[in-house]
C-alpha positions in Angstrom: 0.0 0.0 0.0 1.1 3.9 -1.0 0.1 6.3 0.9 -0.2 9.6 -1.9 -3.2 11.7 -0.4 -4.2 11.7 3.2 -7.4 13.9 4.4 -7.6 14.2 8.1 -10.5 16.0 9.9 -10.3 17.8 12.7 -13.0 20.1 15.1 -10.7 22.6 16.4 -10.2 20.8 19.6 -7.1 19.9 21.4 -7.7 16.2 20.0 -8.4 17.3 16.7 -5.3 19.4 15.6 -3.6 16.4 17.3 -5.1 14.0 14.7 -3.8 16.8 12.3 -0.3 16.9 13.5 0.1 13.5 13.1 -1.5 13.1 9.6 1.3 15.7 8.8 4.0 13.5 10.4 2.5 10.7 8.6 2.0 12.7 5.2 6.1 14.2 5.4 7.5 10.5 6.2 5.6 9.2 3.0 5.9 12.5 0.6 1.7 12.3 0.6 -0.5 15.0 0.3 -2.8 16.4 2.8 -6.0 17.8 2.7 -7.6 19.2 6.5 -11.6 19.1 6.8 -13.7 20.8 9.2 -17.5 20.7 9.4 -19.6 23.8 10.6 -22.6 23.5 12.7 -26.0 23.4 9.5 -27.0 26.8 9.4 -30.2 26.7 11.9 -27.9 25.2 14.3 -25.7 28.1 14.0 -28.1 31.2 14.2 -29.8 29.1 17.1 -26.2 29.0 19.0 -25.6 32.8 18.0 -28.8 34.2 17.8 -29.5 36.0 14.3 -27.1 38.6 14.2 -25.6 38.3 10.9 -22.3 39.6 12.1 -21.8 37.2 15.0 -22.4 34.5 11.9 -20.1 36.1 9.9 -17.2 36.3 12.4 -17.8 32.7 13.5 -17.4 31.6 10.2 -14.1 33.7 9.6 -12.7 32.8 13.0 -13.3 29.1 11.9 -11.5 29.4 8.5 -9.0 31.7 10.0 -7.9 29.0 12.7 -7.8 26.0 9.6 -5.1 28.4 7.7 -3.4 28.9 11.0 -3.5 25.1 10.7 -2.5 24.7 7.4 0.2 27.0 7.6 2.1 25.5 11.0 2.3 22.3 8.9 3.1 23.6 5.7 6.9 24.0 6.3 7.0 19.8 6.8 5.2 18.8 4.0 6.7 18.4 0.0 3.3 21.0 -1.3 1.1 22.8 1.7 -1.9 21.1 2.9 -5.3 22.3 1.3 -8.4 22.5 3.4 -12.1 22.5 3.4 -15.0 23.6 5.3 -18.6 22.3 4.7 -21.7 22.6 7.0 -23.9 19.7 8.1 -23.2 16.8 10.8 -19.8 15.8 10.8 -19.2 12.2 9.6 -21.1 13.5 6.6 -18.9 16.5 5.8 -16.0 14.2 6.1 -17.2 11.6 4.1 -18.4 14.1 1.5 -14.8 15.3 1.7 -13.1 11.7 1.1 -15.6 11.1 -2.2 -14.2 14.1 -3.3 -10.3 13.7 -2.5 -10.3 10.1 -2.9 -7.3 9.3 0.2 -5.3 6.5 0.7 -6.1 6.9 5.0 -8.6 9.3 6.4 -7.3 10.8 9.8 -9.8 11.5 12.7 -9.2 12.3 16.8 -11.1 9.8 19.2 -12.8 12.0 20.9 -13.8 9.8 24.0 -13.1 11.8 26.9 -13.8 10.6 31.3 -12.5 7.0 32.1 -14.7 5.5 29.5 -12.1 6.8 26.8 -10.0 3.9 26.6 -13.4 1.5 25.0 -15.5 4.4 23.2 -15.0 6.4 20.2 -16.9 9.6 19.6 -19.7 9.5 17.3 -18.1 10.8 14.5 -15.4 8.5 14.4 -17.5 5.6 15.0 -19.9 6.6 12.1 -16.8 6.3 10.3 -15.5 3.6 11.0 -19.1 2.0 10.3 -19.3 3.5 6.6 -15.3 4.2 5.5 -14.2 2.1 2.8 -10.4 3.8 3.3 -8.2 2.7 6.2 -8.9 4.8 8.9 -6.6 6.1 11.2 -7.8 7.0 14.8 -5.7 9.2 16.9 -6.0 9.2 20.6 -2.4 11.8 21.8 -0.7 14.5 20.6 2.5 12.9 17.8 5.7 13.4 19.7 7.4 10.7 17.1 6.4 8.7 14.1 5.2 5.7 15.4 7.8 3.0 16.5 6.0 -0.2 17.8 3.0 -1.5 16.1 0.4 -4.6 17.4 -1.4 -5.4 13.7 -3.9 -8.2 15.3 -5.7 -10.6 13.0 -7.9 -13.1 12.7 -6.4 -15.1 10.1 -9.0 -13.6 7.6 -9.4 -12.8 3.9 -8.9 -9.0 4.9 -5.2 -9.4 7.0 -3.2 -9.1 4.6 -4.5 -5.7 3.5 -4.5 -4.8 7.7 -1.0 -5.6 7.1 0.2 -3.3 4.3 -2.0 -0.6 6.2 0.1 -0.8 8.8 3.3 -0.7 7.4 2.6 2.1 5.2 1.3 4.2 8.3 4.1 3.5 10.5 7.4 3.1 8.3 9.9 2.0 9.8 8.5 0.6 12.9 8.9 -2.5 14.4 5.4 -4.7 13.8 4.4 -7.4 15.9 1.9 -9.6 14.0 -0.6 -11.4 17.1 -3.4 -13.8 16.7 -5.1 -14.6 19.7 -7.1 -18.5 19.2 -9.0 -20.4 21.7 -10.3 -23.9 21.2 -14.0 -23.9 20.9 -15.8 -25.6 23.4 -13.1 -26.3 25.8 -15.1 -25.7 28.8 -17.8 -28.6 27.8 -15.0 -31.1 26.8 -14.0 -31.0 30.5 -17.3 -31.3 31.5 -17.6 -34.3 29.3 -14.4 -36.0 31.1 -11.8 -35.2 28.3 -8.7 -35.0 29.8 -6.6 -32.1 30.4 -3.3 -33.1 28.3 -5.5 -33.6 25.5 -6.9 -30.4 25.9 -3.6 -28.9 26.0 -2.1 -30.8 23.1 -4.8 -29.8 21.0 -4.2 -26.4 21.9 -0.4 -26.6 21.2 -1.6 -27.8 17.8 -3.7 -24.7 16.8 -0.7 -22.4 18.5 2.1 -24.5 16.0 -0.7 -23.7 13.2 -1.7 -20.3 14.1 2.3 -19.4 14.3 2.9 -21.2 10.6 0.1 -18.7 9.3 1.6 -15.7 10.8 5.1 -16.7 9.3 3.4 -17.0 6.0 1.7 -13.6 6.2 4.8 -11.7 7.2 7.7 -13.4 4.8 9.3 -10.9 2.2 8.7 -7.4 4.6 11.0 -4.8 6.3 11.8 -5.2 9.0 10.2 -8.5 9.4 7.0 -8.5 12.4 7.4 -10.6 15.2 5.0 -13.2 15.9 2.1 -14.2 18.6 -0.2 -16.6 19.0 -1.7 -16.8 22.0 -4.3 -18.9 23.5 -7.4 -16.4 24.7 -10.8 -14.1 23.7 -9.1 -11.8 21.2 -10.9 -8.7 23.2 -8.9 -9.6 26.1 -5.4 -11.0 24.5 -5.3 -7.8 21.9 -6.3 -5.0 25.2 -3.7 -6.5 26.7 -1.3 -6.8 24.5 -2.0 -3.0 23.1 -0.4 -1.0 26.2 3.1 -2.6 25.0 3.0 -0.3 21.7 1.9 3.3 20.2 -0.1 1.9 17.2 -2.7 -1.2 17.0 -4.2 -1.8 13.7 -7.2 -4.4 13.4 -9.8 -5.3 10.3 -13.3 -3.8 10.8 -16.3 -7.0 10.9 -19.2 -6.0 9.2 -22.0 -5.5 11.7 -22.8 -2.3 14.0 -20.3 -0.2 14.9 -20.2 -1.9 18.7 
């Protein structure tokens, strides 16, 4: 995967230019081009938040385009062109969306947004609608970029789709160290116990899915640079990948098709 045009959105928060920064970081270390996106409040919203005073309107909407060049030009010096940007009213993860028909990018760029101690398991609404509709890697960004990314967990299932999780990854984070981890568990262990099935054969079958598991993820990762690092470990992937994720700065995973939970 090539990463040539990157679009990352932001909402003028803290979180947001931080999703900015690193789409820059990301855009310089690849020689892509960047394109920012905001999306103003639809216009009843607007005049219902600042009553109808046309010049209250007026300066909201120039502070708003004023703070993107701001934007745009702090990054500028990084990048190979300057990064372009757009502003579009209506709901968010529709303005962004709009944006990405229109720039076609190789990764869309977009702050969590969970905030309180819930942050670590929620996304914001906008970046979960996204991650819902998005047929572009998406790149989620929870801190402010002090460095390009150096350790990344890519966890798979084995799937059709790993191999494009994969290339995702190492196009985002060049240059870092990749650990490739599939977490497995024998179905139905609990009722082959209950059945009388003894433990060593429990754990031999289990060795047997690890040794296969492990071939697999030696298959997927032959003939890149540097070469992942390999796990297959014996749990419920929610559990294995959460804990395995505090260990690097980057986790890539595939999207299931389903709800956005």
């Amino acid at each position: 995967m090539k990463l040539e045009r990157i679009l990352a959105a932001t909402d003028l928060s803290t979180q947001g230019d931080d999703s900015v920064r690193r789409a820059a970081l990301i855009a310089a270390r690849a020689g892509a081009t960047l394109r920012l996106v905001h999306a103003l409040p639809r216009e009843a919203m607007l005049r219902e938040f600042l009553g109808t005073d046309e010049a209250w309107v007026q300066g909201f909407r120039a502070g708003t385009t004023a703070r993107l060049q701001s934007l745009a030009d702090e990054l500028a010096p990084r990048l190979r062109t300057p990064p372009q940007w757009t502003v579009a009213s209506g709901r968010a993860h529709r303005v962004i969306m709009d944006a990405a028909a229109d720039v076609a990018p190789d990764l869309l760029v977009v702050g969590a947004q969970g905030e309180g101690r819930s942050a670590p398991l929620f996304l914001g609404g906008t970046a979960a609608k996204l991650l819902l509709h998005s047929v572009v890697p998406i790149l989620v960004v929870r801190a402010a970029p002090a460095t390009p990314y150096r350790s990344v967990l890519v966890a798979t299932d084995l799937g059709p789709r790993a191999p494009t999780v994969l290339g995702a990854a190492h196009a985002v984070a060049q240059g870092a160290s990749i650990t490739l981890l599939n977490a497995f568990h024998a179905p139905h262990e609990t009722r082959l116990r209950w059945h009388g099935v003894a433990e060593a054969s429990i754990e031999a079958r289990r060795e047997r899915d690890r040794d296969a598991a492990q071939a697999r993820l030696r298959d997927l990762a032959a003939g890149l640079d540097p070469v992942p690092a390999i796990q297959a470990v014996h749990g419920h992937p929610n559990t294995v990948i959460l804990e395995a994720a505090n260990a690097h700065d980057m986790v890539a995973v595939g999207r299931h098709s389903g709800t956005a939970w």
